[in-house]
C-alpha positions in Angstrom: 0.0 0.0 0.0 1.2 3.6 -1.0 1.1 6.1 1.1 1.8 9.8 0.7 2.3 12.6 3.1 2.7 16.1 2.4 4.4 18.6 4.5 5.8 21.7 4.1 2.1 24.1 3.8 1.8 27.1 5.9 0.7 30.9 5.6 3.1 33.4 3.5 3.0 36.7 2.8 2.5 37.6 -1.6 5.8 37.4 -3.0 7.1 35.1 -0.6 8.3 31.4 -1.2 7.7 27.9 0.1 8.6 24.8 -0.3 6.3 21.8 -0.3 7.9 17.9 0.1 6.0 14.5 -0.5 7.4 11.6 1.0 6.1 8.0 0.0 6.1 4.9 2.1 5.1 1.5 1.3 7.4 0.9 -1.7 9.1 2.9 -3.9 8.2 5.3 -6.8 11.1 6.0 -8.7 9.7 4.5 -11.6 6.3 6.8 -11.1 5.2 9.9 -12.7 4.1 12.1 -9.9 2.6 15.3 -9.6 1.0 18.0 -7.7 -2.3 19.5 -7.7 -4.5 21.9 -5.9 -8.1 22.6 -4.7 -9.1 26.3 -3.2 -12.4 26.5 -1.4 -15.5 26.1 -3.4 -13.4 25.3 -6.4 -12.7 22.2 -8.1 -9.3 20.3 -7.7 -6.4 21.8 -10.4 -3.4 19.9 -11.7 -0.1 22.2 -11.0 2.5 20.5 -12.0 3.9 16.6 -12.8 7.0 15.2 -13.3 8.1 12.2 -15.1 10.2 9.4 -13.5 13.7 10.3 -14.5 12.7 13.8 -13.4 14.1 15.2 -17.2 10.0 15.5 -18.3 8.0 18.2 -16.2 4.8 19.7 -16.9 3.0 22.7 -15.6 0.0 24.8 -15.4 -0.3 27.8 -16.9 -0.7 30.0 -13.8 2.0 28.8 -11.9 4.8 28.3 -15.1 7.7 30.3 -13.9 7.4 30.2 -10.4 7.1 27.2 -9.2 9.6 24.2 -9.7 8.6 20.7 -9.2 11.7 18.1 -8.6 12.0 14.5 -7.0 14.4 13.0 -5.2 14.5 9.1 -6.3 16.6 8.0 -3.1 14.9 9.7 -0.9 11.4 8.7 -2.6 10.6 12.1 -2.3 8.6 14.5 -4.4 9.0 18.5 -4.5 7.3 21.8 -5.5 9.4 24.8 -5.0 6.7 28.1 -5.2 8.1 31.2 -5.6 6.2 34.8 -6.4 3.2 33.3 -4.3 0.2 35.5 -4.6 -3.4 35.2 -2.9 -4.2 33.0 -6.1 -1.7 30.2 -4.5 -3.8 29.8 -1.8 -5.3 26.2 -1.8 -4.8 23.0 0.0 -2.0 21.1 -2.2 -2.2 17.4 -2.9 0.8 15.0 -3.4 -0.3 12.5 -6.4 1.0 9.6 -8.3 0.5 7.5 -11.8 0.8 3.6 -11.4 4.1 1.5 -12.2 2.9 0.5 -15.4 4.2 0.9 -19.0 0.6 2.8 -20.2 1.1 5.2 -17.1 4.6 6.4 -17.8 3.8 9.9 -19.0 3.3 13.2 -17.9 -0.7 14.2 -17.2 -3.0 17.3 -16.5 -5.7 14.6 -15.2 -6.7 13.5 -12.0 -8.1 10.9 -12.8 -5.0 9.3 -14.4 -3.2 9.4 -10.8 -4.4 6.6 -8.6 -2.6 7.2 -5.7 -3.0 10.7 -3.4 -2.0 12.3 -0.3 -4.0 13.9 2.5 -3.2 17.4 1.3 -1.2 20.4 3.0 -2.8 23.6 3.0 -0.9 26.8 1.7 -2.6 30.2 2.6 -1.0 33.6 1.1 -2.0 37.1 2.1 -1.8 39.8 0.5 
């Protein structure tokens, strides 16, 4: 069983950074695509940003695309997402996500429904 915690959330000022880590337990995920995506109040869930096993393939949204960085750490079966420039926008509570170990599930996605396994979620609040 996989199991993903996020950590890292917490209240910012606009303009500041933070840095959000997902660590996985229960096996390891070096071989997953794995991604991060967001859900403000009263809004759906948005997909952020994904990265591809080998960390060399990274995707992002539109909104966030120059300011935040998403990275992994295979040994550490770890997953990152460096924001920078946060504004009120930002705030949401951020969810850790990841694709399946299987060949059809090797690429970069946009989709929720394409990641099976997810975190509990850390929230991220920015004033302005």
């Amino acid at each position: 069983q996989v199991q993903l915690i996020e950590s890292g959330g917490g209240s910012v000022q606009a303009g500041g950074s933070l840095r959000l880590s997902c660590a996985a337990s229960g096996r390891t995920l070096s071989n997953n695509v794995m991604g991060w995506f967001r859900q403000a109040p009263e809004k759906e869930r948005e997909f952020v940003a994904a990265i591809n096993w080998s960390g060399n393939i990274t995707l992002y949204a539109l909104s966030v695309k120059g300011r935040f960085t998403i990275s992994r750490d295979i040994g550490k079966n770890t997953l990152f997402l460096q924001m920078d420039n946060l504004n009120s926008e930002d705030t949401a509570v951020y969810y850790c996500a990841a694709r399946r170990d299987v060949p059809w599930e090797s690429s970069t996605s946009t989709r929720l429904g394409d990641y099976g396994f997810w975190g509990q979620g850390t929230q991220v609040a920015v004033s302005s």
